[in-house]
C-alpha positions as CSV (number, residue, x, y, z in Angstrom):
1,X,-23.0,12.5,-21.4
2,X,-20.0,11.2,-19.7
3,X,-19.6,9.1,-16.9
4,X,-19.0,11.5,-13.6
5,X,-16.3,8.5,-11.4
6,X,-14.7,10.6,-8.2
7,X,-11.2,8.8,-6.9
8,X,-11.4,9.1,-3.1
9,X,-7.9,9.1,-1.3
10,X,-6.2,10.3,1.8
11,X,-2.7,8.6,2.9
12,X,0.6,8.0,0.6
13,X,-0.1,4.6,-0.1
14,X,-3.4,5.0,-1.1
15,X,-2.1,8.0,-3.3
16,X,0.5,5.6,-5.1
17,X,-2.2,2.9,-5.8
18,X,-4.9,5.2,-6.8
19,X,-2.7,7.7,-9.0
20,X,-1.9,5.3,-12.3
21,X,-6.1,4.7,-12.1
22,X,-6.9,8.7,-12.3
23,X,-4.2,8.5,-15.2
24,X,-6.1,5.8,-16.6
25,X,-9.5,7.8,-15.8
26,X,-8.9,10.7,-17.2
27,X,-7.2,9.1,-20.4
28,X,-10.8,7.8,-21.2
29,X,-13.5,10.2,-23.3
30,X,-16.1,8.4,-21.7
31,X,-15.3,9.5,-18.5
32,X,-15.4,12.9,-16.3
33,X,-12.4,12.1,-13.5
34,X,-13.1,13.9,-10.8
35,X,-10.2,13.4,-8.0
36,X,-11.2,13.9,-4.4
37,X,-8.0,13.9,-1.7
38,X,-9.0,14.2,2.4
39,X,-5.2,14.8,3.2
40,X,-5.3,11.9,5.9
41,X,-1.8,12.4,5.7
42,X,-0.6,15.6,4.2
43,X,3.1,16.1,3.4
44,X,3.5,12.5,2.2
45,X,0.2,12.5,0.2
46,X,1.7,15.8,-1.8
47,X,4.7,14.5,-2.6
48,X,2.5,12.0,-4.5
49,X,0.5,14.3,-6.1
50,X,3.3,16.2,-7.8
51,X,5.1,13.1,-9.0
52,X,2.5,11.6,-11.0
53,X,1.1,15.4,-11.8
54,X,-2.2,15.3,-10.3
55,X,-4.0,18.1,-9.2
56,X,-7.2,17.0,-6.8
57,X,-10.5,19.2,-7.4
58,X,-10.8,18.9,-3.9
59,X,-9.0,19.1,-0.9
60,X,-10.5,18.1,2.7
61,X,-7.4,19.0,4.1
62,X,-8.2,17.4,7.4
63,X,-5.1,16.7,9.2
64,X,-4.3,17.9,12.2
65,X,-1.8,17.3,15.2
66,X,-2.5,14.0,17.1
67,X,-5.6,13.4,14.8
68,X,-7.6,10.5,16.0
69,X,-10.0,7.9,13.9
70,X,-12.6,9.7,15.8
71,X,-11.6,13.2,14.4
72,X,-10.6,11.4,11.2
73,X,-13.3,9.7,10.3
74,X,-15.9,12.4,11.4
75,X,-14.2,15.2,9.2
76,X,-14.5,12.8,6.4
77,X,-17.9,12.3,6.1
78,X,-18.8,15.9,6.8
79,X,-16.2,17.2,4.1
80,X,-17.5,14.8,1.6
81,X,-21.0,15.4,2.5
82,X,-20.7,18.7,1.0
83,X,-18.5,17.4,-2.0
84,X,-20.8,14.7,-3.1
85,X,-24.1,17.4,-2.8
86,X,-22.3,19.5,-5.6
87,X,-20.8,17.2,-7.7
88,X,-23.3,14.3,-7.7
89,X,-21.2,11.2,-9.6
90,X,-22.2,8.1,-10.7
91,X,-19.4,6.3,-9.0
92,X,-17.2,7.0,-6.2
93,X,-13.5,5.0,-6.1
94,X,-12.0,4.2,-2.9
95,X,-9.1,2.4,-2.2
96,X,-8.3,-0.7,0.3
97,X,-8.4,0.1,4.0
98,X,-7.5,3.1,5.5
99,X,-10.0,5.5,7.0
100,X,-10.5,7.6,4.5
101,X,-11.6,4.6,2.2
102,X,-14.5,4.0,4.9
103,X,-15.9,7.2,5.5
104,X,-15.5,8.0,1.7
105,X,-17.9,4.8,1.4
106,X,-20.4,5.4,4.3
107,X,-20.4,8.7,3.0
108,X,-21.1,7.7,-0.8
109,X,-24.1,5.1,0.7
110,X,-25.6,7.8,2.5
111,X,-26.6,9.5,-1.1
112,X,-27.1,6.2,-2.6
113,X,-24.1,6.9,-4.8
114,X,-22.3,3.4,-6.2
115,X,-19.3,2.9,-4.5
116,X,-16.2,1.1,-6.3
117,X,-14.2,-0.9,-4.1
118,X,-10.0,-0.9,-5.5
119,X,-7.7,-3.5,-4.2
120,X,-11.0,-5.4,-2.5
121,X,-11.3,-9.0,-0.6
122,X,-7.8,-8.6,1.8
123,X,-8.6,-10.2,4.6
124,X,-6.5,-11.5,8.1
125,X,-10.2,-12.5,9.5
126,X,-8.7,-10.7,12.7
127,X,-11.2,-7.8,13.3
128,X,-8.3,-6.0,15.4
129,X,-5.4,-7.1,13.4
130,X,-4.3,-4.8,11.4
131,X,-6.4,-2.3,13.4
132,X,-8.5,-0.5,12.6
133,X,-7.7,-1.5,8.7
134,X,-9.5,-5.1,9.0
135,X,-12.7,-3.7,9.6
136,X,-12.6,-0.9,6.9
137,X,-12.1,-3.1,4.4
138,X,-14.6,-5.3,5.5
139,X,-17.3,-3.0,6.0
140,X,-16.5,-1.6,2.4
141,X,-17.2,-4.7,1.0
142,X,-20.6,-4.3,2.6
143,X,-21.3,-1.0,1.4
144,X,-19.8,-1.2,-2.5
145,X,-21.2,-2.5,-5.5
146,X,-17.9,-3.0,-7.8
147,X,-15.6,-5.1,-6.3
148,X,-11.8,-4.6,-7.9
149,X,-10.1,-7.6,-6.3
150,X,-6.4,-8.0,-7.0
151,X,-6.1,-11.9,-6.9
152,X,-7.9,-15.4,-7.4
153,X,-7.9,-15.3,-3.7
154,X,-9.4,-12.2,-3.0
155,X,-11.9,-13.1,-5.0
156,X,-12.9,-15.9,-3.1
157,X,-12.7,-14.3,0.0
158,X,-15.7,-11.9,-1.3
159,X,-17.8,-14.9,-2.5
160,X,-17.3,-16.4,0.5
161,X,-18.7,-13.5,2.7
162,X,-21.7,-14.2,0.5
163,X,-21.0,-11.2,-2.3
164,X,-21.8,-12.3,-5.6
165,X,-22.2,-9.5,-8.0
166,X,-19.5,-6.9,-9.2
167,X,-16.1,-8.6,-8.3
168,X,-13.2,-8.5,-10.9
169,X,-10.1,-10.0,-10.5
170,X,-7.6,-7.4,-12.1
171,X,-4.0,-7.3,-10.2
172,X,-3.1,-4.6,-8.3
173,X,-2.7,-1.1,-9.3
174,X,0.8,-0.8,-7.5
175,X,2.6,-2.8,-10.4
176,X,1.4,0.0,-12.3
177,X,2.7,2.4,-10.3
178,X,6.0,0.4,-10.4
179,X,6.6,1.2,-14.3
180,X,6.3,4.5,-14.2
181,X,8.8,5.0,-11.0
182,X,11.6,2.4,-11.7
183,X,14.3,3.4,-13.4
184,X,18.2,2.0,-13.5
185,X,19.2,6.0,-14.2
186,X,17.7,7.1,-11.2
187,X,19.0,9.5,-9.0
188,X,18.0,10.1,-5.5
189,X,17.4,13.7,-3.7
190,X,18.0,12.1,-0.5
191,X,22.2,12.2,-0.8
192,X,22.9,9.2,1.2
193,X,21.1,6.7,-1.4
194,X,23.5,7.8,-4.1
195,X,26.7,6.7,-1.9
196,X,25.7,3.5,-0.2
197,X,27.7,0.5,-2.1
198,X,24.9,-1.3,-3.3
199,X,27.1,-4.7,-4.5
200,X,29.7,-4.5,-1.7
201,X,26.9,-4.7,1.1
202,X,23.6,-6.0,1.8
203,X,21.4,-3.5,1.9
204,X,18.3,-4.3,3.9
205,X,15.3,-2.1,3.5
206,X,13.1,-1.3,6.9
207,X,9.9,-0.1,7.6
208,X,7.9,-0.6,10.6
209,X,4.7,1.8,12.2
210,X,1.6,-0.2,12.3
211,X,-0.5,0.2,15.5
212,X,-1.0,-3.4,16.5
213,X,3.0,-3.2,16.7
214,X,3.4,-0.3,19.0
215,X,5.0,-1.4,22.4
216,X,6.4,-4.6,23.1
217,X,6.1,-5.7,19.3
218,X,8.1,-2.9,18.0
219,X,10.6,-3.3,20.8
220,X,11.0,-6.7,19.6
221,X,11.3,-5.8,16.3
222,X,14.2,-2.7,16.7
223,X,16.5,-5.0,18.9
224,X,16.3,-7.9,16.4
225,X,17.3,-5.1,13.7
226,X,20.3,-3.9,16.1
227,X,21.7,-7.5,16.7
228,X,21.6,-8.3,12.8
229,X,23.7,-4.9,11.9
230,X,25.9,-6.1,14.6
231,X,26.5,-9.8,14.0
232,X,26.8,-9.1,10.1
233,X,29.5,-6.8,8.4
234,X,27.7,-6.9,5.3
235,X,24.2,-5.6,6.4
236,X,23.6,-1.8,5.9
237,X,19.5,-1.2,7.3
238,X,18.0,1.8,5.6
239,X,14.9,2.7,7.3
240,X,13.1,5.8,6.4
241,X,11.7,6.2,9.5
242,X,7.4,7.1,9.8
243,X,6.3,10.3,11.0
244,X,4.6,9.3,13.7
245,X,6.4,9.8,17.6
246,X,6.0,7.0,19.0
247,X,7.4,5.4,16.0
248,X,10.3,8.2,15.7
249,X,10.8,7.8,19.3
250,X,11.1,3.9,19.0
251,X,13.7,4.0,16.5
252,X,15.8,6.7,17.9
253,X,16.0,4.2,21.3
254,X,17.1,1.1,19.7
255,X,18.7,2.2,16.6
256,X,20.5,5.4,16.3
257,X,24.3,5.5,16.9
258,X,25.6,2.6,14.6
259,X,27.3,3.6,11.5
260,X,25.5,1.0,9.3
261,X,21.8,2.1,10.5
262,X,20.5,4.7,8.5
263,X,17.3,6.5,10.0
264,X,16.4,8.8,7.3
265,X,13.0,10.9,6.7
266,X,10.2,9.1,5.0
267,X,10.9,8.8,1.6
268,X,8.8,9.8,-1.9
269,X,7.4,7.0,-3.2
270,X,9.9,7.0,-6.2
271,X,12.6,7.7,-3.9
272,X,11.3,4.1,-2.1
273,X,10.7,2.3,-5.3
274,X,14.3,2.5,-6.9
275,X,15.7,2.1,-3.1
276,X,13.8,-1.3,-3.2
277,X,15.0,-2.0,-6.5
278,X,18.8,-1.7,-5.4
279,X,18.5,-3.3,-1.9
280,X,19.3,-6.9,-1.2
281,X,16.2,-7.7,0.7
282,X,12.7,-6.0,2.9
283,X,11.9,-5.9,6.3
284,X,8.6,-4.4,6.4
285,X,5.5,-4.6,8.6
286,X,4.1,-2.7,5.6
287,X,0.8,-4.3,3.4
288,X,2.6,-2.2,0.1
289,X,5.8,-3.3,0.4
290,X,4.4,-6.9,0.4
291,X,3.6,-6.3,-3.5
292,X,6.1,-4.0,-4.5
293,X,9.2,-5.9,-3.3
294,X,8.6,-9.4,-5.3
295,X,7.8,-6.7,-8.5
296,X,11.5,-5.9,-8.2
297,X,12.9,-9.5,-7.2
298,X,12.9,-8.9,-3.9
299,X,12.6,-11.0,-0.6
300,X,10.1,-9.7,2.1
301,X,10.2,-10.7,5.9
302,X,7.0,-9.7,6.9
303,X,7.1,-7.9,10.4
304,X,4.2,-9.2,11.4
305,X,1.8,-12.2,12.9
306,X,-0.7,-12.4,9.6
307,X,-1.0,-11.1,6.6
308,X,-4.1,-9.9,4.3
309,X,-1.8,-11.2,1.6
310,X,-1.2,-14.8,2.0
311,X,-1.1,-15.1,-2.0
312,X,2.8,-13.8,-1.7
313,X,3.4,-16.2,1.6
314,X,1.9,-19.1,-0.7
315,X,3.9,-17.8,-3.8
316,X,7.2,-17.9,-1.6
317,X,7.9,-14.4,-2.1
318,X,7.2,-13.1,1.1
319,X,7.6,-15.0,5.1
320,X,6.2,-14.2,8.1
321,X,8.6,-13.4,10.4
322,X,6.0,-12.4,13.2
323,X,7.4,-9.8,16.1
324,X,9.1,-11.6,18.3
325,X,12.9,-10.8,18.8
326,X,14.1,-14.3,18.3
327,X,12.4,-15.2,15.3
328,X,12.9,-11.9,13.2
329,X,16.2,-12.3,13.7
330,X,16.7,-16.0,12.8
331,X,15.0,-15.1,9.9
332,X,17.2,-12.1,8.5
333,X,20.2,-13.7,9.6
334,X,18.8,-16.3,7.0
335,X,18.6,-14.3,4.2
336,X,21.8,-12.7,4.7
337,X,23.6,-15.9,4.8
338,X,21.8,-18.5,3.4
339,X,22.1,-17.9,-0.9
340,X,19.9,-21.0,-1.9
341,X,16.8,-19.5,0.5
342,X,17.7,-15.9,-0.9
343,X,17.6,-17.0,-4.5
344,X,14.3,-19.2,-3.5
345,X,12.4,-16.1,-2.8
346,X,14.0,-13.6,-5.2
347,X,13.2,-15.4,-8.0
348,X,9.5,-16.7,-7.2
349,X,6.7,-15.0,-9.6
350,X,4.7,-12.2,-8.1
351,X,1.0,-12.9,-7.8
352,X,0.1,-8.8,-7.9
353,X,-0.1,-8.1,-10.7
354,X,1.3,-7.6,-14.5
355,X,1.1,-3.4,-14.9
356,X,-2.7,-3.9,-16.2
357,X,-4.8,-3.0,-13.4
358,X,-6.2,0.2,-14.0
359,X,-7.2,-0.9,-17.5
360,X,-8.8,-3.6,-16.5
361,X,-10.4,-1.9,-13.2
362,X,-11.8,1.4,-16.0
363,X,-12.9,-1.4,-18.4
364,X,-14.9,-3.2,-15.9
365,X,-16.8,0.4,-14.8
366,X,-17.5,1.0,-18.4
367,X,-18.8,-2.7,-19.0
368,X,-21.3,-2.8,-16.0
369,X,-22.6,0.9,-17.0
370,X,-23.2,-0.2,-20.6
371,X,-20.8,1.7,-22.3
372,X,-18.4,-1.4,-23.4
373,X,-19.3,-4.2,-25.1
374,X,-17.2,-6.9,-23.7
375,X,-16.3,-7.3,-20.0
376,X,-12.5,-7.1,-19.0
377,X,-10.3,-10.3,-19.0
378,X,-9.1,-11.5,-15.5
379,X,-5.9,-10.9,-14.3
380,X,-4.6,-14.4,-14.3
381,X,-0.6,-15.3,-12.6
């Protein structure tokens, strides 16, 4: 009798880093994939979906207008309350740290069903930075017994907290994603990407909509962005710009009206790949975009006053450019001027990953359930 695994997501990101696994799931005869979405996020989640031709055998479709982690969280577990009672697997898969991955755990704990942990051990040990994902992720680790850790580091972090059992070190499933998206033929349905002049300007590539960032941070952050499009000829800021108001409403106020910022619609994650791919360099208070960027050789100023992902920081790929007006611009105006600092961080290896994560993540489920012999190797940079 196969093994029954469920794949638990909700947002976009969590989409792109889960979809190569239920490929990889459902490519095994040893396995029943059943895929599970709670539509945390709905239009960006489908867009997923259809590229990597998935069809969820459920839908929680939970979102609503100005949805809270109260309502969020609480239509979870009641949705998946009623999944899990039918379908009864042996494992449930959730990914990282949103809050969908928690209640898809509680929820999972509740009826005693093993919980799989994907992209496991980030930590910022600041309970309320990023907020609420910190704790999610840390409270998962409580409640899981497979622990899918994408580096050395996270690894430690785990053991550290006093978790022993169940942890794997198998890269992150994002570089998997990356393959399948990447492509020097690509063509984008978003016009403007096919007519910006990718070797004549710098292309900087923006994202910014955490929570711990709303307010002064994010007012920080957009004027720094202004004053580097103004001081430099060369810079050209994309920034597909989040759905959420305040974030909208941020960007319109600091950013619209100059003919080298682009505020654009959010865009599909293979839209966003092969954008990264092409631009000179990321601005991103993003945790994704911290992995994906040194994939393609590229720089990342991390919008932010931590990171859960220090192993980039360490590996030079990524800096910390933290949120205050001053000091995220001294540090693009770097990038965009200084070559030798560039090439420093374009060129350093990425620690995420070598397109072998889901392999190793479905080898290790089959191991500890006694249907492989050997355990997986470790992901190893």
């Amino acid at each position: 009798m196969a093994l029954k695994v469920m794949t638990i997501f909700g947002t976009r990101p969590e989409a792109v880093k889960m979809a190569p696994l239920v490929k990889e799931l459902e490519s095994r005869p040893e396995i029943q994939s059943i895929c599970c979405i709670t539509a945390q996020h709905r239009e960006m989640l489908d867009d997923v979906l259809k590229l990597f031709d998935i069809t969820p055998d459920y839908d929680l479709n939970i979102m609503q207008a100005n949805q809270s982690l109260y309502t969020i969280t609480s239509k979870c577990l009641l949705g998946m309350e009623e999944v899990f009672s039918q379908e009864k697997p042996d494992l449930v898969l959730v990914h990282g740290d949103t809050s969908t991955t928690f209640s898809g755990a509680l929820a999972a704990f509740y009826q005693k069903i093993a919980v799989g942990h994907v992209e496991a051990g980030l930590r910022t040990w600041d309970k309320y930075s990023p907020w609420p994902e910190e704790m999610n992720r840390t409270l998962v680790g409580d409640l899981a017994e497979l622990h899918f850790a994408p580096t050395r580091a996270n690894k430690e972090n785990l053991l550290n907290e006093g978790i022993k059992d169940g942890i794997f070190i198998t890269g992150n499933t994002v570089i998997d994603a990356l393959k399948t998206t990447v492509r020097e033929d690509y063509v984008f349905r978003t016009q403007l990407l096919n007519e910006l002049d990718y070797t004549g300007k710098k292309i900087i590539l923006v994202t910014c909509h955490r929570r711990e960032n709303y307010g002064q941070p994010m007012t920080n952050i957009m004027k720094a962005l202004r004053r580097l499009a103004e001081d430099f000829p060369e810079a050209e800021l994309v920034y597909p710009v989040h759905l959420s108001p305040v974030v909208r409403s941020a960007a319109q106020e600091y950013l619209s009206g100059h003919e080298r910022i682009h505020l654009i619609d959010p865009l599909t994650p293979d839209e966003m790949h092969n954008l990264m791919a092409r631009a000179a360099f990321v601005m991103t208070d993003s945790g994704g975009l911290q992995e994906e960027a040194p994939a393609l050789g590229r720089p990342v100023l991390v919008l932010r006053r931590e990171t859960e992902r220090p192993e980039a920081v360490e590996a030079g790929t990524v800096l910390l450019a933290g949120t205050e007006e001053e000091e995220v611009y001294a540090q693009g105006a770097r990038l965009l001027t200084d070559q030798a600092a560039y090439d420093q961080m374009a060129h350093a290896v990425n620690p995420y990953g070598d397109g072998h994560a889901c392999r190793r993540i479905v080898d290790a489920i089959l191991w500890k359930k006694g249907l492989r012999e050997v355990p997986p190797e470790e992901f190893n940079v």
